[in-house]
N, C-alpha and C positions, 0 to 999 in steps of 0.2 A: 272147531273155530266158528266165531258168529257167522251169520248170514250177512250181515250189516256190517260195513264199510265206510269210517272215516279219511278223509286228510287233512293232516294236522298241518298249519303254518308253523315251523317248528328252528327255533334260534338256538338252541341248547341251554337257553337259559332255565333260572325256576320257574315260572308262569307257566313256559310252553310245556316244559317236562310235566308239571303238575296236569297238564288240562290232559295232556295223551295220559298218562297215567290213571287218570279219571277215568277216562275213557274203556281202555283197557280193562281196568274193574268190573265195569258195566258189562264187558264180553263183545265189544266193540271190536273190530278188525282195524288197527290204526297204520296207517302208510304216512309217512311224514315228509315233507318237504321245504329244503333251507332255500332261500331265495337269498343269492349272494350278490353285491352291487360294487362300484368302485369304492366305497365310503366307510365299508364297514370293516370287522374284524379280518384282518387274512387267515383265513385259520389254519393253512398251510406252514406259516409262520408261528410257530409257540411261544416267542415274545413278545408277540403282541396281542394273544390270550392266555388269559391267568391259569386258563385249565383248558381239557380236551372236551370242546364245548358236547361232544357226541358221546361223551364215555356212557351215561346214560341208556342212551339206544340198544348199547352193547351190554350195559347188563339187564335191561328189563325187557327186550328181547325186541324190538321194533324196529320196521326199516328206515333209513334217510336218504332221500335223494336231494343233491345237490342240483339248485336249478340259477342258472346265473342272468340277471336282468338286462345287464348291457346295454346297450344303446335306447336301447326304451326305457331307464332309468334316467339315464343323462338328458332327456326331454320333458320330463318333468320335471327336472330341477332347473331347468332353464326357464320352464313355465306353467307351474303348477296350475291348473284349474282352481285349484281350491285355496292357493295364496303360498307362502313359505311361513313357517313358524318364525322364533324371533329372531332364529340368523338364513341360514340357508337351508333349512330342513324341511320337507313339501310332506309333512306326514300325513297328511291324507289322503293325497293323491297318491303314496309311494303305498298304504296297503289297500287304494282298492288296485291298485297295479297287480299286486300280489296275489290278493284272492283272484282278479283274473287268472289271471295267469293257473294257480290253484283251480280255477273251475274247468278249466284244458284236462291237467291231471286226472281231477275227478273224473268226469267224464270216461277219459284213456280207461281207469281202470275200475270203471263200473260202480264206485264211490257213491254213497246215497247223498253225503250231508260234509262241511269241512268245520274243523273247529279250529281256536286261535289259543294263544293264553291271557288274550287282553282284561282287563281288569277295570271296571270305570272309574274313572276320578282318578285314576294312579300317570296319567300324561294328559296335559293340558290341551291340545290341541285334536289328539285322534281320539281319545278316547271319556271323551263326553258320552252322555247318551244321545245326545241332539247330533253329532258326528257319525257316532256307532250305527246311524239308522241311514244317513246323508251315504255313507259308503256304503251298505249291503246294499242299499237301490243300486248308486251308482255301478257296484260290480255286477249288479246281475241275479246278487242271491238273496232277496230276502227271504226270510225265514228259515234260509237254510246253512245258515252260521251260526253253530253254537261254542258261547264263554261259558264252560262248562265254572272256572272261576266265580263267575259273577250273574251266574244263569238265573237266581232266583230274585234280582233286582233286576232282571232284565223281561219283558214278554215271550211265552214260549213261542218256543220255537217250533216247525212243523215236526221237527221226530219227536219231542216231549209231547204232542197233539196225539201222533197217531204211536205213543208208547215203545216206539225204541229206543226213545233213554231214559230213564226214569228221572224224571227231576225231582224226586226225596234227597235221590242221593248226588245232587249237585251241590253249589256252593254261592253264599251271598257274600264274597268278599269286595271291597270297594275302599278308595282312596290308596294312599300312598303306603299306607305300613305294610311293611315285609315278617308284621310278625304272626298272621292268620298262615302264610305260603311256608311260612321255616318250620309250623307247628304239623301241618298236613305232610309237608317234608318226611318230617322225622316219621310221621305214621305210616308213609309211604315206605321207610327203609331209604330216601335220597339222599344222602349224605354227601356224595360231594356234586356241588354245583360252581358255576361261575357266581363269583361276588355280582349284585347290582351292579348297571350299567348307566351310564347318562343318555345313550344314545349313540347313532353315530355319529363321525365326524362330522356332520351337517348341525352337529346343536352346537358345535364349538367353534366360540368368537372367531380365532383367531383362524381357523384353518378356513371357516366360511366367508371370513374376508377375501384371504388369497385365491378362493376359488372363484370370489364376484370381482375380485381384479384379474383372472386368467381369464374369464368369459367374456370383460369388455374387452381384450384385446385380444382374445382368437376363439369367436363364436362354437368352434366345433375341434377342442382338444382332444390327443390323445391319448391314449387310455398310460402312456409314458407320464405325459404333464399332470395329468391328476396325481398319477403316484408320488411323484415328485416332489408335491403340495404336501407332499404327511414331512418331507426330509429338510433341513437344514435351515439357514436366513437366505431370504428371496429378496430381489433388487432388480427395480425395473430399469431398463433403462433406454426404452423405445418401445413403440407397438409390435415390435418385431424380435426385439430382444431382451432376457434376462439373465442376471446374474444367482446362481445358486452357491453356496457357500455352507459345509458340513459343519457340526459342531462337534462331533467326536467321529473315534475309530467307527463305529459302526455305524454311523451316517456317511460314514466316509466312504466304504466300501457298499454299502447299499447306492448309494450315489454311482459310482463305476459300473455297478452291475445294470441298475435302470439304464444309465443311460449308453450302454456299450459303446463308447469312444465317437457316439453320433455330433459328440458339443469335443469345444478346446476345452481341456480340462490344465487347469496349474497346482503347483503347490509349493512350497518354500525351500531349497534343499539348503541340509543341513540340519534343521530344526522341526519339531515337532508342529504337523502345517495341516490344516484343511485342506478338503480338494475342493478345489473351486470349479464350475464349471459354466461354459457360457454358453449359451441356448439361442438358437435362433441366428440373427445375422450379424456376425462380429467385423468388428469395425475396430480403428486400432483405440478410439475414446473406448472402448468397453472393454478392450483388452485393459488398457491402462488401469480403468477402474477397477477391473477385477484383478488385477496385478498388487494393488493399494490394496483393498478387501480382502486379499491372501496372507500380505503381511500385516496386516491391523489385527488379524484372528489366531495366529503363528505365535510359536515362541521366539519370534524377530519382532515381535511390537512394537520394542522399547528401542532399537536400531534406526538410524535416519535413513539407512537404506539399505532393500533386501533383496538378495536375488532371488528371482522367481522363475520357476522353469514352466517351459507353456508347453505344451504339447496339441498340436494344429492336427490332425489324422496321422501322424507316426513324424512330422515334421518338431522336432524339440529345438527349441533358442530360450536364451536368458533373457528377461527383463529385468532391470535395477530400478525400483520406483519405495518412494516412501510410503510408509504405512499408514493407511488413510485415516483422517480426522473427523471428532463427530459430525462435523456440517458435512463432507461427503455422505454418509452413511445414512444422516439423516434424510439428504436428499433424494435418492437413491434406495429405501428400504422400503420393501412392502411390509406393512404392518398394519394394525388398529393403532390411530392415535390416541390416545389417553387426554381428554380434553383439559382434566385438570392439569397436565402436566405442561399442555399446550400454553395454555393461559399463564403459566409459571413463568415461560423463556420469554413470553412475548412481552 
């Protein structure tokens, strides 16, 4: 086994897998480390990754340790140093978070150098060269981050200096094509990987609205309300309360399970009905609404009135209310407005 000790920032994606693999060639000793946040994959959950992002590790022989960001994630997104991408995504402050974090490990276990899978030109915001240089300061390591991907457009690094990796046998890939990484792939023997990603949930419109409307009205959510942001249509209806409302069975049931009977939860009996559930401080206007919102989503829509069964902490009563109209809903919906669509009604 080498003398020399990498740790890799390591997503299970192709970049990362490529760069430890690289490595590994080299005779590099690679220890990997997934840094896992509120925002991203749950990879506990296998529907909502395409593949077992680690399968990898398991066949080419390397370790992962799961390192979880937590609360010092949720503070950067609140206030990035370095600004937010174009929705809510802080990508530069979230990997020199990482490689901090990273440089702990290292440390821990006697690690010379860490590498990434990053790639320049391939994300607008982190991975510039003008960035790529703004983060190793800001972490702590210059020179001692190697893109083994994109090492040879990039300035060596101190172990290419002092020839513990050979930079022949690294790589000048750069911009967005995926098809230098699928070519390496297959010489590598990588054959199954996760498809490309966009990111996480922070480059997406719609769920980085709902997160900068939870933030103006409760500065320090629970790691509950976040989760909650991935499920259902959201309706605000006070600084203190919201309305969630499921769109299938298994938003349905994921809804129950987050929120363990903590909110009034209703649904339509007799027909096939969302759970609805009310958050925060209910009032009998927010029952009502969410009463309306239960039956507008149900197969009772088209009925002028529906009973709805509420359940208060084990307390169950019917309400009879019509199934709401789009001006409530409109009023009432957290969402991105659509400006053109705006300008349409108006």
């Amino acid at each position: 086994m080498s003398t020399y000790r990498a740790i890799a920032l390591y997503s299970g994606g192709l970049d990362s897998t490529l760069a430890v693999l690289t490595m590994l060639k080299q005779g590099i000793d690679v220890k990997a480390v997934t840094f896992l946040n509120h925002f991203g994959c749950d990879i506990s959950d296998k529907s909502s990754c395409s593949k077992d992002p680690f399968s990898a590790a398991e066949k080419f022989g390397f370790e992962v340790k799961l390192c979880h960001l937590s609360d010092k994630f949720i503070q950067i997104v609140k206030n990035p140093k370095f600004g937010h991408g174009k929705n809510m995504n802080p990508c530069m402050d979230c990997r020199i978070l990482m490689l901090r974090e990273a440089r702990e490990f290292m440390d821990m276990t006697g690690a010379e150098f860490l590498i990434t899978g990053e790639v320049l030109g391939q994300r607008p915001m982190s991975q510039r060269r003008d960035a790529l240089d703004i983060i190793d300061r800001e972490a702590g390591l210059k020179g001692l981050i190697l893109r083994p991907l994109s090492a040879k457009l990039l300035k060596p690094t101190i172990m290419e200096e002092k020839g513990i990796v050979n930079r022949d046998l690294l790589y000048d890939f750069g911009g967005r094509s995926r098809k230098p990484q699928m070519a390496l792939a297959e010489e590598f023997g990588l054959t199954d990987y996760p498809a490309p990603a966009g990111g996480c949930l922070l480059t997406e419109p719609n769920y980085s609205y709902r997160l900068r409307e939870l933030l103006d009205h409760e500065p320090d959510p629970s790691l509950e309300d976040l989760s909650l942001l991935r499920l259902g249509r959201h309706f605000r209806m006070s600084d203190s309360s919201k309305i969630i409302v499921g769109r299938n069975r298994n938003e349905n049931e994921s809804l129950l399970l987050l929120d363990a009977e903590r909110s009034v939860s209703l649904r339509v009996e007799g027909y096939a009905s969302p759970i609805v559930l009310v958050r925060g401080n209910v009032t009998e206007d927010s029952l009502s609404v969410a009463a309306s919102l239960c039956a507008r989503y149900s197969d009772a829509r088209h009925l002028k009135a529906a009973d709805v069964k509420v359940n208060d902490s084990g307390r169950v009563y019917t309400l009879t209310v019509a199934p709401a109209g789009e001006d409530l809903i409109e009023k009432y919906k957290i969402e991105k407005k659509d400006k053109k669509k705006a300008l349409i009604r108006a």
